[in-house]
N, C-alpha and C positions, 0 to 999 in steps of 0.2 A: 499655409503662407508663413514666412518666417518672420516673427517680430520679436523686437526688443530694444535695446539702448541703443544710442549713437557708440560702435567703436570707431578707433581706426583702424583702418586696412593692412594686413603685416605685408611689408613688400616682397619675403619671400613668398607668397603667394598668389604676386601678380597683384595684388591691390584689393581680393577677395578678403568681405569682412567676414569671419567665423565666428568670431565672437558672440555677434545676434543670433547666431544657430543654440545658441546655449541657453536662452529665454524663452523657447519656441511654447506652445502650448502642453506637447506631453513628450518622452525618451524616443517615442516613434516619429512625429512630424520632425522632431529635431536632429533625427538620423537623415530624415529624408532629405531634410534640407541642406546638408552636411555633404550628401553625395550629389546634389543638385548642385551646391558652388562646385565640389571636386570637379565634376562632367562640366565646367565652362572652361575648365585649366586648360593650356595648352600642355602638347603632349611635353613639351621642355617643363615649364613648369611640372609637372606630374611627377615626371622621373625623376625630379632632385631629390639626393638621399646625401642623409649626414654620415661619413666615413665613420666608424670607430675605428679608435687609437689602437695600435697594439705594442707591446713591450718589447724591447729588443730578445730579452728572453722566449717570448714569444713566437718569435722568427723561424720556426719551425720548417722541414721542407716543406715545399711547395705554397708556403704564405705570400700570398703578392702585396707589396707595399710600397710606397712612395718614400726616394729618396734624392733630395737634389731638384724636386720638381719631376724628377723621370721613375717609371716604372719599373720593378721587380720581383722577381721571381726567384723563391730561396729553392739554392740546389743542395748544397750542406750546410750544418750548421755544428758549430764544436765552441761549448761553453769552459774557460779553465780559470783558475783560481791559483796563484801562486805566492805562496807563506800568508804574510799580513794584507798583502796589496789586494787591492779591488780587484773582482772580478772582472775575467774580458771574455766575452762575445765577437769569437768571427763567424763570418758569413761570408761562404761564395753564394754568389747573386746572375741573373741572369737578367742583363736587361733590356724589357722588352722591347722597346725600340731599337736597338740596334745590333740585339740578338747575341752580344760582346760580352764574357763573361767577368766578373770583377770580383775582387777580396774586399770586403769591407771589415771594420774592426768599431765594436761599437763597447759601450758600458750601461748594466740592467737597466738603466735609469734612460737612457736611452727610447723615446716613442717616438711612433710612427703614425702616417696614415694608411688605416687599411686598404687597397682598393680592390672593386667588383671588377673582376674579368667573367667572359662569357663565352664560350665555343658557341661555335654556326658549321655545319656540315655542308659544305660546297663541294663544289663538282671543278675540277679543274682542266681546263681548255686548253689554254695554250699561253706561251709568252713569245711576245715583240723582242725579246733585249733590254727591256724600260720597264716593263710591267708587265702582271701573270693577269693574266683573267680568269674567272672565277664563275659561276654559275648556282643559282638557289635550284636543287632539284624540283621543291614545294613550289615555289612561284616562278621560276625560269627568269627572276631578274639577275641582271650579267652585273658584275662589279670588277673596277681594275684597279692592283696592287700592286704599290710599286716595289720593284724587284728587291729595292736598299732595303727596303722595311722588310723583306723577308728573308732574306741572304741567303747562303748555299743552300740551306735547308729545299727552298722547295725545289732543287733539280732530283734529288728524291725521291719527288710523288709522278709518274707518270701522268698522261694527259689522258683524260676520258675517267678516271681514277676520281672517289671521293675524297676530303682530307680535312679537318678538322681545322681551321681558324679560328683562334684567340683576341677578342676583342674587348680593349677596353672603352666603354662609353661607345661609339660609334666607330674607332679608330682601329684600325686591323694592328694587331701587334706582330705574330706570328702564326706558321703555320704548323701544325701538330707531326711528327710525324718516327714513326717506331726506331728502338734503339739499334735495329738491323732489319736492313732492306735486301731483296734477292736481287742482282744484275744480271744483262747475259753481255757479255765479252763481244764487241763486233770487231775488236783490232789487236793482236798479239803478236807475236813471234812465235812458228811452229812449235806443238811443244815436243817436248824430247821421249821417246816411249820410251816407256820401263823403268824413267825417274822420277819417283814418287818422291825425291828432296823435298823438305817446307825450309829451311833454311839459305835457300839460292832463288831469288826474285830475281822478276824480270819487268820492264812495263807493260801495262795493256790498258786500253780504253772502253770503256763501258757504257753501255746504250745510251744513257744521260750526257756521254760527253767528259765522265770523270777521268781521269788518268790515276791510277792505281800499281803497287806491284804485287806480280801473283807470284806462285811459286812454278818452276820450269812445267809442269806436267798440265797447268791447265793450258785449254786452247782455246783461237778463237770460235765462238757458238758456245761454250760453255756458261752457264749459270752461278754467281760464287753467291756468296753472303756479305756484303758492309758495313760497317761500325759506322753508322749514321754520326756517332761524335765524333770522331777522327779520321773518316772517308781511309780507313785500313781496311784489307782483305782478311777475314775472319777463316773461311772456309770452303771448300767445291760443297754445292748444292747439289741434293738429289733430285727435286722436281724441274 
C-alpha cells in the first residue's frame, strides 16, 4: 500500500499524486506503486512527452522541428559565415503539412522544438477525389486521408501497393515514397522506329493519370522511370 504525506496532485498528470510513492515502505513497493498510478493514466495522459529544443545549427538533414506552430522536415542545410558578420543558417525545409517546400534563413542562436514523427505501413486501396483510403495490413482497420494532406505524391504509389505514412502525434503528415517510380505508358503518339533521339519529346500519359514528355521512340505499353520530385521521364525501363 502506498503511504506518506499529504501532496499535491501535479496536473500534468491528470491529478495523480506521486509524490506519496516516494515514502512507501522499501525502493520495491514504491516502484510498484509508481507503475500502479502510471496504469490509471489515460492513454493521452501517458503519451505526453516533453519536446527537446534543437539549435538551428543543429538542423541537420532529415531533423523535423517546429516552425511557425507547423511541422518540418530538413532537406538541406548550408551553414556560411561572411568576414566579421554573424553566422547564417539556411535551410530548405519541407513542410509536412502541405508538403510545399520553403528557404528559411535562421542565426546559431536560433532554437527550436524538436518533434516525434513516426511511420505506419499501410496498404493503399483506393481514392474518391477527396481522400486515399488506407488499410493496417496487422489489424485491417481502414483509415481515410485527405488528398491536400497528401498531394501529388500519393498518385505514385499504386492501389493494392504498401507505403510508408508519416505521422505526427495522430496526424497523417505524408506519404513515403521513392525517389523514382517505374510507369507503363497507356497514351502516346506512335513512336517513330529507328529514332533513338533523347533530345525531341513528345507527350504521353501514364497509368497514374500523369502527363509527362518522353522522347520520340517510346510507345504506348512501354515502361519508363520518374523523378518522383519533378514528375520528369528519367529513362525506358527494362522490366
Amino acid at each position: 500500500m502506498c503511504r506518506g504525506r499529504e501532496s499535491n496532485p501535479h496536473p500534468l498528470f491528470g491529478g495523480h499524486d506521486f509524490e506519496s510513492c516516494a515514502s512507501a515502505n522499501s525502493a520495491t513497493s514504491a516502484s510498484n506503486c509508481i507503475v500502479s498510478k502510471v496504469s490509471h493514466l489515460s492513454l493521452f495522459e501517458r503519451s505526453i512527452t516533453i519536446n527537446a529544443m534543437v539549435g538551428a545549427s543543429d538542423l541537420k538533414n532529415g531533423t523535423t522541428y517546429l516552425y511557425n506552430e507547423k511541422p518540418f522536415r530538413v532537406i538541406r542545410y548550408a551553414h556560411s559565415k561572411l568576414g566579421r558578420g554573424g553566422a547564417t543558417i539556411k535551410i530548405t525545409a519541407r513542410n509536412l503539412m502541405s508538403g510545399s517546400q520553403e528557404e528559411q534563413t535562421f542565426t546559431p542562436n536560433n532554437k527550436f522544438d524538436e518533434i516525434s514523427t513516426r511511420k505506419r505501413e499501410l496498404q493503399y486501396l483506393y481514392n474518391d477525389g477527396t481522400t486515399a483510403s488506407f488499410m493496417d495490413p496487422m489489424s485491417f482497420e481502414q483509415m481515410e486521408i485527405p488528398l491536400e494532406v497528401l498531394g501529388d505524391d500519393i498518385y505514385f504509389v499504386k492501389e493494392g501497393e504498401t507505403a510508408n505514412v508519416l505521422f505526427w502525434d495522430e496526424r497523417p503528415l505524408s506519404v513515403e515514397i521513392p525517389p523514382k517510380v517505374t510507369l507503363r505508358v497507356e497514351k502516346t503518339d506512335p513512336g517513330v522506329k529507328g529514332n533513338s533521339a533523347t533530345n525531341m519529346y513528345k507527350p504521353a500519359i501514364l497509368e497514374n493519370g500523369l502527363s509527362v514528355k518522353v522522347p520520340l521512340f517510346i510507345k504506348q505499353g512501354d515502361k519508363i522511370r520518374v523523378d518522383t520530385r519533378n514528375s520528369e521521364y528519367v529513362e525506358r525501363a527494362n522490366d
